[in-house]
C-alpha positions in Angstrom: -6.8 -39.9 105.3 -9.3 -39.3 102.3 -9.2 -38.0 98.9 -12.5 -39.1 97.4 -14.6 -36.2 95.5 -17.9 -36.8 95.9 -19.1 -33.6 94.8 -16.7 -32.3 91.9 -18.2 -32.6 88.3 -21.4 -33.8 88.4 -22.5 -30.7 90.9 -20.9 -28.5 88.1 -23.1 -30.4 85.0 -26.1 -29.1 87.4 -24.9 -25.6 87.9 -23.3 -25.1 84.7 -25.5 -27.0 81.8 -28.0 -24.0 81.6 -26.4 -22.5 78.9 -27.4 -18.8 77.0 -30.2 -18.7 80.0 -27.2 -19.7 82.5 -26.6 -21.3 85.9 -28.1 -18.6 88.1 -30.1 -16.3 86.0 -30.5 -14.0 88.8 -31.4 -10.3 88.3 -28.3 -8.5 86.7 -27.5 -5.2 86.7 -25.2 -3.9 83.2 -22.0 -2.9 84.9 -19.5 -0.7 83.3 -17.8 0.5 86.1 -14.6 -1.4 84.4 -14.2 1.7 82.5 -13.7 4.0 84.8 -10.7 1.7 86.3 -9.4 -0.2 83.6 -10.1 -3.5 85.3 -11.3 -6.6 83.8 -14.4 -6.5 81.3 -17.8 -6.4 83.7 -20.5 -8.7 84.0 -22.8 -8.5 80.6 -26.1 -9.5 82.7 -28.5 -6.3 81.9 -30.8 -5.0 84.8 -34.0 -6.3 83.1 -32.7 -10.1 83.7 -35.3 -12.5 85.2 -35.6 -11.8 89.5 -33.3 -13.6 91.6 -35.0 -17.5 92.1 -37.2 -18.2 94.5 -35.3 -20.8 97.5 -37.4 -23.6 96.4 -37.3 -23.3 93.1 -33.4 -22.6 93.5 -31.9 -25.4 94.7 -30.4 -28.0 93.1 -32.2 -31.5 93.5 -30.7 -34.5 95.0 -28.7 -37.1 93.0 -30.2 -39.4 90.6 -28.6 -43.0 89.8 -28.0 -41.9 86.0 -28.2 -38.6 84.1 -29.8 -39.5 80.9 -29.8 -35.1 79.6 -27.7 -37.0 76.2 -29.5 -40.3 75.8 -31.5 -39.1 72.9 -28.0 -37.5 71.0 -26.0 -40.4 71.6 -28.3 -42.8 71.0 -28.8 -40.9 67.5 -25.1 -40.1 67.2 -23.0 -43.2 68.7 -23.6 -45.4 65.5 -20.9 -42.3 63.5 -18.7 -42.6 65.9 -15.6 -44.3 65.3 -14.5 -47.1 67.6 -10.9 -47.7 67.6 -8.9 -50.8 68.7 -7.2 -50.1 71.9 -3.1 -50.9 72.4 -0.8 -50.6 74.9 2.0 -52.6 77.3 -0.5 -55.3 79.6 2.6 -54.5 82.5 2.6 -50.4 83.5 6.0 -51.4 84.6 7.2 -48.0 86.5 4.4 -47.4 89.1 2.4 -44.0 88.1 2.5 -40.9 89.8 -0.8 -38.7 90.3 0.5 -36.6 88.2 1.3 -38.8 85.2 -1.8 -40.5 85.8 -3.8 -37.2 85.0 -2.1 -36.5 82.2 -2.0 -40.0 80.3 -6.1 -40.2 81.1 -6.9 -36.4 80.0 -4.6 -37.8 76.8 -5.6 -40.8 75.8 -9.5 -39.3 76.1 -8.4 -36.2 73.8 -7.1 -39.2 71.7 -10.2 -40.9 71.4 -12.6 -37.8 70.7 -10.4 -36.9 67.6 -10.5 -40.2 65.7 -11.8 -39.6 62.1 -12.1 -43.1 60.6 -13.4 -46.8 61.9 -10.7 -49.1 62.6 -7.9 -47.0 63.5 -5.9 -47.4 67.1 -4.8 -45.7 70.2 -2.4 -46.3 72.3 -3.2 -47.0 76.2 -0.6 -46.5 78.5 -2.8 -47.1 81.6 -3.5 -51.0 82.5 -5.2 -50.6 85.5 -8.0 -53.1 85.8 -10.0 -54.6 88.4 -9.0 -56.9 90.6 -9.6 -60.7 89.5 -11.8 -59.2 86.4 -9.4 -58.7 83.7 -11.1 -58.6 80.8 -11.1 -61.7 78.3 -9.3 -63.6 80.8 -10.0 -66.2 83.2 -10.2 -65.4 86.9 -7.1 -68.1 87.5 -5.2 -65.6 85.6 -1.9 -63.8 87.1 -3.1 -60.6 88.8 -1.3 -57.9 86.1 0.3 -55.4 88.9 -1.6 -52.3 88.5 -5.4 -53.3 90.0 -8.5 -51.9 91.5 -10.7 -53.8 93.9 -13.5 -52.6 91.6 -14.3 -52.2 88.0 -14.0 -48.6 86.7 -16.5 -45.9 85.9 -15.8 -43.5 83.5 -17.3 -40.0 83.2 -16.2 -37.7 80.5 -17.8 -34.3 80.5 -17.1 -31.6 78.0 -17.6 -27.5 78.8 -17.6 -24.6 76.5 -18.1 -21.1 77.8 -19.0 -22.4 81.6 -22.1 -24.6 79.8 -22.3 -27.9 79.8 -22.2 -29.3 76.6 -21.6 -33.1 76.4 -21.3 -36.4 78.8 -20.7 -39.9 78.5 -20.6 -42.3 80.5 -19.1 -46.1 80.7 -17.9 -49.1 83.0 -15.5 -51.8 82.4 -13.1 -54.1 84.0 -10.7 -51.9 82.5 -9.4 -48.1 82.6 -8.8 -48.1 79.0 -12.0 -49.7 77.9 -14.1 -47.4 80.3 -12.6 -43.9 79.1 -12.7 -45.1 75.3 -16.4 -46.0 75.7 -17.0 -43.0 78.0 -15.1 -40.7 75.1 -17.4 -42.0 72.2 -20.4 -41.0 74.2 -19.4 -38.1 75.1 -18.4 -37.2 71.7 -21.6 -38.3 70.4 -23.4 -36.1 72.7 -21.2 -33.1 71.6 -22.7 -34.4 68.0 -21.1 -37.2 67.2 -17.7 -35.8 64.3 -14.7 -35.3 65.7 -14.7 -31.9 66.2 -17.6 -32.4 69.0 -14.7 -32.3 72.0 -12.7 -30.0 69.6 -13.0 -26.4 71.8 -14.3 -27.7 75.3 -12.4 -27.9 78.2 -12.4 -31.8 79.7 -13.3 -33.1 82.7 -13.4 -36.8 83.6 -14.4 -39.4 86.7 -13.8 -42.1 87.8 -16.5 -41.8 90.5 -16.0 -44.9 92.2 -12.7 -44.5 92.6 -12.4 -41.0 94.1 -11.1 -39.6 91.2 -11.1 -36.2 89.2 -9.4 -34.2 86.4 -9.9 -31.0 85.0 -8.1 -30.3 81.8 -6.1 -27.1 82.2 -3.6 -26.1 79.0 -2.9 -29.6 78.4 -2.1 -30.7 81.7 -4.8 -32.7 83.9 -5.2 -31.1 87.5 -6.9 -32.5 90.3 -10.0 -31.9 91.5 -11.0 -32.7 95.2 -14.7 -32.6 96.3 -14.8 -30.2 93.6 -12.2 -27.8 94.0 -8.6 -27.8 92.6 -6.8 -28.0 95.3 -4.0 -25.8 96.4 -1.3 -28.1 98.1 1.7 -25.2 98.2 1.7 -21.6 98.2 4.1 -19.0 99.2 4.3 -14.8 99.5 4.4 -14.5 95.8 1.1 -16.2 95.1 -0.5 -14.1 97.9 0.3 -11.2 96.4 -1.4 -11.7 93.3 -4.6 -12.2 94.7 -4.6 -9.6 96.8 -4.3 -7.5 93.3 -7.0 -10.3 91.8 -9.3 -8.9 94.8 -8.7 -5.4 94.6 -9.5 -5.6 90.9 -12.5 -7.8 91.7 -13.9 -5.2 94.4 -13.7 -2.4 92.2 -15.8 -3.9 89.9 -19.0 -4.3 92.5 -18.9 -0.8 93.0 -22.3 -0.1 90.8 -20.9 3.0 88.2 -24.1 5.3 88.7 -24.3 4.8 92.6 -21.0 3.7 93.8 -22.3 1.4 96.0 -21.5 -2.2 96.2 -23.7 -5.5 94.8 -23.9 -8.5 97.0 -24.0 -10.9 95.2 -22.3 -11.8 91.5 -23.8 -14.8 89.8 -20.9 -15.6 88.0 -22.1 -18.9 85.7 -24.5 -15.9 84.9 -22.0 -13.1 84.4 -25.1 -10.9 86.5 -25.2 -9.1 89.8 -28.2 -8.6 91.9 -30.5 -5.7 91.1 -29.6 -4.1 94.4 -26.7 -2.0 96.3 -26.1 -2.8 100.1 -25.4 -0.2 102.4 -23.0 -2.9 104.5 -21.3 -4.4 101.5 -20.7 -1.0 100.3 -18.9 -0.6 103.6 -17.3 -3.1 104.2 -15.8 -2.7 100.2 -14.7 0.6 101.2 -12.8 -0.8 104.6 -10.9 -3.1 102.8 -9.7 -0.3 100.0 -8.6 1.6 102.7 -6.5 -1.3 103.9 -4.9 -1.7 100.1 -4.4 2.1 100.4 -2.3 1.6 103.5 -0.6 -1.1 101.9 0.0 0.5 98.5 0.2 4.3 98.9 -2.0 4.5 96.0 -4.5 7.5 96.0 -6.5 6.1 94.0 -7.8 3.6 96.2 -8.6 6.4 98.3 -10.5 8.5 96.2 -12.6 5.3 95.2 -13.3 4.6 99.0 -14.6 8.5 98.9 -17.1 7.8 95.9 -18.1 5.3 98.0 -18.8 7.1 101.2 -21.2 9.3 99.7 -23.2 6.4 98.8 -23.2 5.2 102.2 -24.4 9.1 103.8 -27.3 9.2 101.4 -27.9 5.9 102.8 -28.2 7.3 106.0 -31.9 7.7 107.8 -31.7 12.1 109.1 -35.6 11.8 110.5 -35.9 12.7 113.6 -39.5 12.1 114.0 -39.4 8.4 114.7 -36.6 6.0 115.9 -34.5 5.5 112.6 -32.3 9.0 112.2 -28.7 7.6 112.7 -29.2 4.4 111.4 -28.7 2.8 107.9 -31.1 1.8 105.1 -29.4 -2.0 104.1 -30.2 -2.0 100.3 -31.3 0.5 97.6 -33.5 -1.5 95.2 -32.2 -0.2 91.7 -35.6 -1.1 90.0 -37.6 1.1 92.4 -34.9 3.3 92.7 -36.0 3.7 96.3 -34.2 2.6 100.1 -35.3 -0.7 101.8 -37.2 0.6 104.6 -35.4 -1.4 106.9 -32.1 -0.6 109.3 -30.1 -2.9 111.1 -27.4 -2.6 113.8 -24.8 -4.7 111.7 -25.1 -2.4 108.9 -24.6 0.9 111.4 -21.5 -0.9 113.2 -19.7 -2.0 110.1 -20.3 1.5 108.3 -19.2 3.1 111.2 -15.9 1.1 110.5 -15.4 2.6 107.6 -16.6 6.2 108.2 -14.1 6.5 110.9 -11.0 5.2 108.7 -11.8 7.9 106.3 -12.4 10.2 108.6 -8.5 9.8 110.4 -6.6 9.9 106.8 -8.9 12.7 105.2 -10.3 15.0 108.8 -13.4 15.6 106.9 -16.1 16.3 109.4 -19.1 14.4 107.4 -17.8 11.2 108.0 -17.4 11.9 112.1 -20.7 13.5 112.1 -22.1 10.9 110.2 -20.3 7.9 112.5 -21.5 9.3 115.6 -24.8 9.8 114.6 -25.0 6.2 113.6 -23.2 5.7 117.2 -26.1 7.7 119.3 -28.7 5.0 117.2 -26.6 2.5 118.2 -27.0 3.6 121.9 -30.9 4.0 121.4 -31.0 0.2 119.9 -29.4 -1.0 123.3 -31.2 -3.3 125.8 -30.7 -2.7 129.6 -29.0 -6.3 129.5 -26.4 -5.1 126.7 -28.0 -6.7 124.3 -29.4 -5.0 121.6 -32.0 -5.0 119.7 -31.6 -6.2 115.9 -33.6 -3.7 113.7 -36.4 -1.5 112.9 -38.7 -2.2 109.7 -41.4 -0.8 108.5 -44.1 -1.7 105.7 -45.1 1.4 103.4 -47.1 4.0 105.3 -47.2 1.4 108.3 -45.4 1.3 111.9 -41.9 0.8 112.5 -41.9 -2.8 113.9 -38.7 -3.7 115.8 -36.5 -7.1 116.1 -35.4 -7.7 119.6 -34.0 -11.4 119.6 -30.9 -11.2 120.8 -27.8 -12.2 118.2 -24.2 -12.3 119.5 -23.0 -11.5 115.9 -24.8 -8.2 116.2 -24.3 -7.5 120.0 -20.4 -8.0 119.1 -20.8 -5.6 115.6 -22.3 -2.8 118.3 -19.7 -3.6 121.4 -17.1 -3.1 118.1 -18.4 0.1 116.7 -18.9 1.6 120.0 -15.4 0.8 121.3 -14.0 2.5 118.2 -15.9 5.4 118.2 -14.9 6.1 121.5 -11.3 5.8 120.7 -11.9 7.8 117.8 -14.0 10.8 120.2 -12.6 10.5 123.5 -16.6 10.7 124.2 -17.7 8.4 127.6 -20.8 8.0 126.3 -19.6 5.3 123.7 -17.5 3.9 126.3 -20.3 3.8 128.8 -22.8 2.1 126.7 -19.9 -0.1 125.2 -18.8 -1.3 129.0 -22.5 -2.9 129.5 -22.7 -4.4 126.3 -19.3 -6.5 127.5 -20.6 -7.2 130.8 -23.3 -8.9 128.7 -20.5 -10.7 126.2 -18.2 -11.8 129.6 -21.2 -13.0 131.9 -21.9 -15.3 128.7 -18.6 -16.9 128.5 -18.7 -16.9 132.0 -22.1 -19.4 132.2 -21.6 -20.6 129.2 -17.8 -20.8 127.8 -16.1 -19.5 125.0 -17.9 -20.8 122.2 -21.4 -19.2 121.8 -24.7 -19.3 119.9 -27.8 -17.0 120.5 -31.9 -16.7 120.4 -31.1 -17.7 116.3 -28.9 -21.1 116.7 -27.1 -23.2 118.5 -22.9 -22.5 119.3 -21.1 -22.1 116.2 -17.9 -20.1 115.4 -19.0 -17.6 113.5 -20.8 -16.0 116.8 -17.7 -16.6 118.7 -15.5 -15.0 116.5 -17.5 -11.9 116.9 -17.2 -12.1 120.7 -13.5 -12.1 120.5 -13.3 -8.7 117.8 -15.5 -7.3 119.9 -13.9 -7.4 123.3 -10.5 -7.1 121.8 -11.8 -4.0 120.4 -13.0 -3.2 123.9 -10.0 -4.1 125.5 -7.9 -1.5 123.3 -10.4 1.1 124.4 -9.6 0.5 128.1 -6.5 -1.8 128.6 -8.5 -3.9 130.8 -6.2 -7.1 131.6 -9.3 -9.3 132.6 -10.7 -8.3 129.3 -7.6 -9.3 127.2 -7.3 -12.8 128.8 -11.1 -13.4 128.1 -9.4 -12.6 124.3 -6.7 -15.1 124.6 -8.9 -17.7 126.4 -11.7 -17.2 123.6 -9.3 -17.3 120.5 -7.0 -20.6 121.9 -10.9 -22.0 121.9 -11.5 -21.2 118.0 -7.7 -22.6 117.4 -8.9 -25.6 119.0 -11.6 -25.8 116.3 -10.2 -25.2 113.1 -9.5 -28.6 111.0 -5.9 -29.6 110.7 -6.0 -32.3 108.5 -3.2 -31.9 105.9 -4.2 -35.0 104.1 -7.7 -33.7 103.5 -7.1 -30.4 101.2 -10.8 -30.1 101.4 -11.0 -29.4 105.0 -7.8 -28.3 105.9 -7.8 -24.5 107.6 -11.5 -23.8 107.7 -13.0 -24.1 110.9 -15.9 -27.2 111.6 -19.0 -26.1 111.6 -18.4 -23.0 109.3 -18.3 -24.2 105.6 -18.5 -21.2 103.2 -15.5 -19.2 102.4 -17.2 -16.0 104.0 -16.6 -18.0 107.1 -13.1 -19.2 106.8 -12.2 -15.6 105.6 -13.9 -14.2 108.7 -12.4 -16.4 111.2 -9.2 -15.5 109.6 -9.4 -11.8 109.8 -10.3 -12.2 113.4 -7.5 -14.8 114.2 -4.8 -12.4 112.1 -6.7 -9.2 114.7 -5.4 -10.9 117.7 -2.1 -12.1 116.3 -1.2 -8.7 115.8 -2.3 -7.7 119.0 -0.8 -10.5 121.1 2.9 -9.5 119.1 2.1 -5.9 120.4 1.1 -7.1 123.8 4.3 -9.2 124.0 2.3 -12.2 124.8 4.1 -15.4 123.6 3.2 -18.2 121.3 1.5 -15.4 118.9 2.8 -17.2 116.4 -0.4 -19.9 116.9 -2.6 -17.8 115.6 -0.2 -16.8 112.5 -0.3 -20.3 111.3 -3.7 -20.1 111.8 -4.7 -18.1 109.5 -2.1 -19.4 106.9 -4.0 -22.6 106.9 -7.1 -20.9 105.9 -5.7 -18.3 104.0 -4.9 -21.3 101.9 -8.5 -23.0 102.2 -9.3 -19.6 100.9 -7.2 -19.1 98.1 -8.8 -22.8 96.6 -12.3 -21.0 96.3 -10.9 -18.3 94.5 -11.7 -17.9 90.6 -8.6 -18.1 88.3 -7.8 -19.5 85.3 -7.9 -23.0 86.6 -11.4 -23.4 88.6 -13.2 -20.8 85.8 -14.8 -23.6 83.4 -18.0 -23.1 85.0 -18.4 -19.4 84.5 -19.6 -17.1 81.5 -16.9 -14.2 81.8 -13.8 -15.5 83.3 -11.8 -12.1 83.1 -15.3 -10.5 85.5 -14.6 -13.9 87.4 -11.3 -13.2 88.2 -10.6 -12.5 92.0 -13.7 -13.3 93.2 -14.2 -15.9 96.0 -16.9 -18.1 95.4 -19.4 -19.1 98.4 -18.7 -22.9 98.5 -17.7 -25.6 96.7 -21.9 -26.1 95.4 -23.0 -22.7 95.7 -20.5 -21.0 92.9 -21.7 -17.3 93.2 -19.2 -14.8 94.9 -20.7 -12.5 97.8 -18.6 -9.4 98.6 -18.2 -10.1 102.3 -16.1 -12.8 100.8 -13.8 -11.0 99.0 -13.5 -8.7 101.8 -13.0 -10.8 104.9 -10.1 -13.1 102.9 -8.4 -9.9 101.1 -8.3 -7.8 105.6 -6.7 -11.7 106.5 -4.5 -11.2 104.0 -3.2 -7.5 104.1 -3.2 -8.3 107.5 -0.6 -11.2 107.5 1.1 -11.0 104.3 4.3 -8.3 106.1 5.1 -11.2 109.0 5.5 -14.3 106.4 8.9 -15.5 105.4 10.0 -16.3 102.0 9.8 -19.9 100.4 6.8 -22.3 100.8 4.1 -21.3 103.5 1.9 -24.5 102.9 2.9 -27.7 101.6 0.3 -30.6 101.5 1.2 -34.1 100.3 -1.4 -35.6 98.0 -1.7 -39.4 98.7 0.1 -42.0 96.2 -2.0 -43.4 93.1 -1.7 -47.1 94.2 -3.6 -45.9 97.7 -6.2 -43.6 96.2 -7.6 -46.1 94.0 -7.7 -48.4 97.0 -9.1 -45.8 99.4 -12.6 -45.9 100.7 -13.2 -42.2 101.7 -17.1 -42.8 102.2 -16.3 -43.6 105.8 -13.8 -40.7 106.2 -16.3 -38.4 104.9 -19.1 -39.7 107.4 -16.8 -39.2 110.5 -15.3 -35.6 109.3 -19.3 -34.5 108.4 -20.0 -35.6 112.0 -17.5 -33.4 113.3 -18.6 -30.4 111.2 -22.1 -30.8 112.3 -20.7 -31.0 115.9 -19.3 -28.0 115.4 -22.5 -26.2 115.3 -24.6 -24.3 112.2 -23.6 -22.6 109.2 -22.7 -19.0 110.8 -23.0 -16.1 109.0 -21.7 -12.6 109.3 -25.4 -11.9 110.6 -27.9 -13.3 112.3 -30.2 -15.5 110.8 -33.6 -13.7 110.3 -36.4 -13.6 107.5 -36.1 -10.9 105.4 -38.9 -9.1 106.3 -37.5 -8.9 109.5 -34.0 -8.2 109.2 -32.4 -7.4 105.4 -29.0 -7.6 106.5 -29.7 -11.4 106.9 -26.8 -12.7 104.3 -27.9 -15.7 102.6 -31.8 -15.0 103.3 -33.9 -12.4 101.2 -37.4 -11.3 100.5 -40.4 -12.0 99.1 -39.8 -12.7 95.1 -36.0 -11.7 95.3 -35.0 -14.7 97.4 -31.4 -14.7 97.8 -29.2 -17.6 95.4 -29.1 -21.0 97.1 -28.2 -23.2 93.9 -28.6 -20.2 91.7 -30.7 -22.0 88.7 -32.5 -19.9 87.0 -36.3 -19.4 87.9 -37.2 -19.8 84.4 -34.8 -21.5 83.2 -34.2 -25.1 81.7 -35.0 -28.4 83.9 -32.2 -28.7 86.6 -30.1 -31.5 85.9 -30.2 -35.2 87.0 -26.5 -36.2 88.9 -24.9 -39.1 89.5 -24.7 -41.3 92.5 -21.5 -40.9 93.5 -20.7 -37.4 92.4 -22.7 -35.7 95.2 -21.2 -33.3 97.8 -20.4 -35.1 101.1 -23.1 -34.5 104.1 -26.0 -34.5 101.5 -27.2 -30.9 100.6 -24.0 -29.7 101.4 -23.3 -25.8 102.4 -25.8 -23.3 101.9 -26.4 -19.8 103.6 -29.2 -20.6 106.2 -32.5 -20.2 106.1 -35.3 -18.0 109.1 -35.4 -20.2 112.6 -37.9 -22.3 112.2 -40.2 -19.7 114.6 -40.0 -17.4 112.5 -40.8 -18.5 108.9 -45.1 -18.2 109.7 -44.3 -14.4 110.1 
């Protein structure tokens, strides 16, 4: 069991302190596409915001034993501030629930912060203490029945508008002194009157006790390795943020170009200054999945606007290599293509070309699909691997990438399996047919769970294996190719974390620990649950619990009302799925891969509670050493292989669609601090993220960053 957070509040002070320069101050681009579909209010960032930080400069430093950002204001201010006499029953008679617990700390805390005059008092009604230490007594004294083996630390943090604007700090013996000593510091740091705490939203830890609570109308929820948790969901909840995301995806859509951002720094309220070709796609997919589900023509007509960013994206020279294939981004400053395609991006816009295609019969989007198809053919190695993509420095030679990357071998085996469905052309099939030769002699040397030329086995690469051949297998019925399927996906099963103790963990696979990950393995696994049901296979339902779990996991990295105290514009927040639990940016694919898992899922649930996890008693949480527990789950993610992305992990000047690495100045958000602005802050031992640096989109192979 474990319940320790490790990394909750003191990550945010680091990520969300930066104030009117903000926590990523990444380029922006003014968005007022909200407008046009009367969704939430856009991001305010304008296009001329700083570039996006470089990687070094962006992450977040290690922990430091004490964050001294206030000394100087409480140390001026702490004299003013009132110090009441604390009362309260010495027996807590009815043991505490969680619940209560939260409540009666978040309470007495607001209690303390609004005293006016010295020598008032304030009730207590939490006498916890440590064990044998009870303050003012001596240690032959009876033990009082609430204890702690340790003294308490107290950390009382106050945010207004996602910044970080106060913190104090305090240990005692006991609860109540701790949080009143904590209170007045923090208060102090706000300023030092009364009305310091008066309009910020609390949060407070007890660090050495595994504890955190986020104040939330009143009410104190829990926070768990810095998420608030999502113990119990049902259809209803689902279905609200599947409208959240819709809402949230229309909003990327740039309102000049129509094509998608990447990335929305969200403590910033700023996108990138750029529109990605496969973002833009895979936006457009997932529309026409809510237009299936909806009947809403609107949807449809936004997936259109869309497209035609996606064909002028589209390389027509026939001189060289590129006609076909797919320019990844259009930098908005310059105005002008990256000069750089990539197989991903031609696979995954094929996707979406031939969706629109089959509701609308418009010949651009077949012409257009195919052409990207016959690229696709021309990108092909005699092995069936393929080669990654072509770039090309102004005025120089195109350079090609030829490392081999299951994610992208898989995209390609995809694409060209659906295009020939789509055609009824052999040439897609043919070329498709030796790219799974290539896929099925690797399971057959290597099993199930695959890595590439880029890293080691991991289950992002394997998921791709098992889209792909399933979409090969519904191009040609091929029975040995469906129980390669089956065998593959029982694998990933095997993988994903089933801990229902551990709310963290629970539903994401090890090994993968960003929510584009957990939403990609759960598209996949809700791919084959369908087609097992219509392959009358049995125990389908596996792989529809599956995805339940994660669509849960999911659903906790999600912003709402709850989890938004870090951000600058909640209601531009709203629906998006934030990268991890450090890295609080949202990325499209994110959005996209949780919102096909659940359209997918949401018609073979059944009413009433889908997920209920129990949150462990009070009496063993304080008790509980999760350091341990932590160590041996980390182990088991690392196990589990690297951080896999939707793409394979290349340098930017050698393969754009990289997601998570970037170019030159523009380096893609790691921590998202600013470049220029204010010192990063100093955190806490004790409120780091478990396993160290925690999650962050990888970096080039080691090989390849002197290129």
């Amino acid at each position: 069991m474990r319940q320790k957070s490790p990394i909750s509040i003191a990550w945010f002070s680091a990520l969300a302190s930066a104030a009117a320069l903000s926590w990523f101050g990444a380029a922006g681009c003014q968005r007022d596409g909200a407008k046009e579909t009367g969704a939430s209010p856009a991001p305010s960032g304008a296009a001329s915001a700083a570039p996006a930080p470089d990687k070094k400069k962006a992450r977040v430093r290690g922990p430091d034993l004490h964050d001294d950002r206030f000394d100087a204001k409480i140390t001026e201010n702490l004299p003013k501030v009132p110090d009441p006499k604390i009362t309260g029953p010495d027996n807590p008679g009815t043991p505490l629930d969680n619940q209560v617990f939260r409540d009666r700390v978040l309470g007495f805390a607001r209690k303390i912060a609004a005293i006016e005059k010295e020598g008032e008092s304030v009730a207590c009604d939490l006498p916890f203490y440590a064990r044998g230490l009870r303050s003012g007594e001596p240690s032959s004294a009876p033990e009082p029945p609430a204890t702690s083996p340790k003294p308490f630390r107290a950390v009382v943090w106050g945010y207004r508008e996602g910044v970080q604007v106060a913190r104090g700090e305090s240990s005692d013996v006991s609860l109540c002194v701790a949080l009143k000593e904590a209170t007045r510091r923090a208060v102090a740091a706000g300023g030092g009157t009364k009305d310091a705490l008066g309009t910020t939203r609390l949060a407070i830890e007890l660090p050495d006790h595994g504890m955190s609570i986020l104040e939330h109308e009143g009410k104190g929820l829990e926070l768990e390795h810095g998420l608030v948790p999502l113990r119990s969901f049902d259809k209803g909840l689902l279905t609200k943020r599947i409208d959240e995301g819709q809402a949230y995806l229309l909003r990327v859509l740039d309102a000049e170009h129509k094509g998608a951002h990447k990335y929305y720094y969200a403590p910033a309220d700023t996108f990138e200054p750029e529109l990605h070709t496969i973002y833009t796609a895979s936006t457009g997919f997932t529309l026409l999945k809510l237009h299936a589900m909806k009947k809403d023509k609107s949807l449809l007509e936004q997936t259109k606007s869309a497209a035609e960013f996606l064909l002028s994206m589209q390389s027509r020279d026939e001189r060289d290599h590129t006609a076909g294939g797919f320019f990844y981004t259009l930098d908005l400053k310059r105005g002008k293509p990256e000069r750089k395609l990539v197989v991903g991006t031609a696979s995954k816009t094929i996707f979406t070309l031939l969706e629109l295609h089959a509701l609308t019969k418009e010949a651009k989007y077949m012409d257009a699909a195919r052409k990207a198809g016959d690229w696709l053919i021309s990108m092909q190695l005699p092995t069936g691997a393929v080669r990654a993509s072509l770039s090309q420095h102004e005025g120089g030679p195109w350079s090609v990438q030829a490392k081999e990357s299951t994610l992208y071998t898989g995209q390609v085996l995809s694409a060209l399996s659906r295009l020939h469905r789509a055609t009824k052309d052999t040439k897609y099939l043919d070329a498709a047919a030796t790219t799974a030769m290539f896929l099925t002699q690797k399971v057959e040397k290597s099993g199930c769970y695959v890595g590439d030329e880029y890293r080691k086995p991991n289950p992002i690469s394997s998921s791709w294996l098992v889209l792909s051949l399933l979409d090969f297998a519904k191009s040609t019925g091929d029975k040995r190719i469906e129980d390669t399927v089956f065998r593959c996906s029982r694998d990933l099963l095997g993988r994903q974390w089933k801990r229902p103790e551990d709310a963290y963990r629970h539903g994401r696979w090890k090994g993968s620990l960003s929510s584009s990950g957990t939403g990609w393995l759960a598209e996949v696994m809700s791919e084959v649950f369908m087609f097992c049901r219509d392959k009358g296979k049995e125990n389908c339902d596996g792989y529809k619990d599956a995805v339940v779990a994660a669509v849960r996991q999911i659903m906790q990295y999600t912003y709402g009302p709850e989890n938004d105290f870090v951000v600058k514009n909640p209601k531009a927040a709203a629906g998006g799925v934030f990268w991890s639990v450090r890295e609080r940016y949202v990325r499209t694919d994110s959005v996209c891969h949780a919102m096909n898992a659940y359209i997918n899922i949401l018609p073979f649930l059944a009413d009433g509670a889908l997920v209920e996890l129990p949150e462990m008693p009070l009496a063993q949480r304080l008790a509980f050493d999760a350091d341990a527990d932590d160590k041996k789950a980390e182990a088991e993610d690392r196990a589990g292989g690297d951080e896999g992305e939707d793409e394979a992990p290349m340098s930017r000047a050698e393969d754009p669609n990289e997601e998570g690495a970037m170019k030159g100045p523009r380096r893609g958000p790691m921590s998202g601090m600013p470049e220029d602005g204010p010192p990063k802050q100093r955190l806490p031992k004790g409120l780091r993220p478990p396993g160290g640096r925690g999650p962050r989109p990888p970096g080039p192979p080691r090989e390849m960053q002197s290129q």
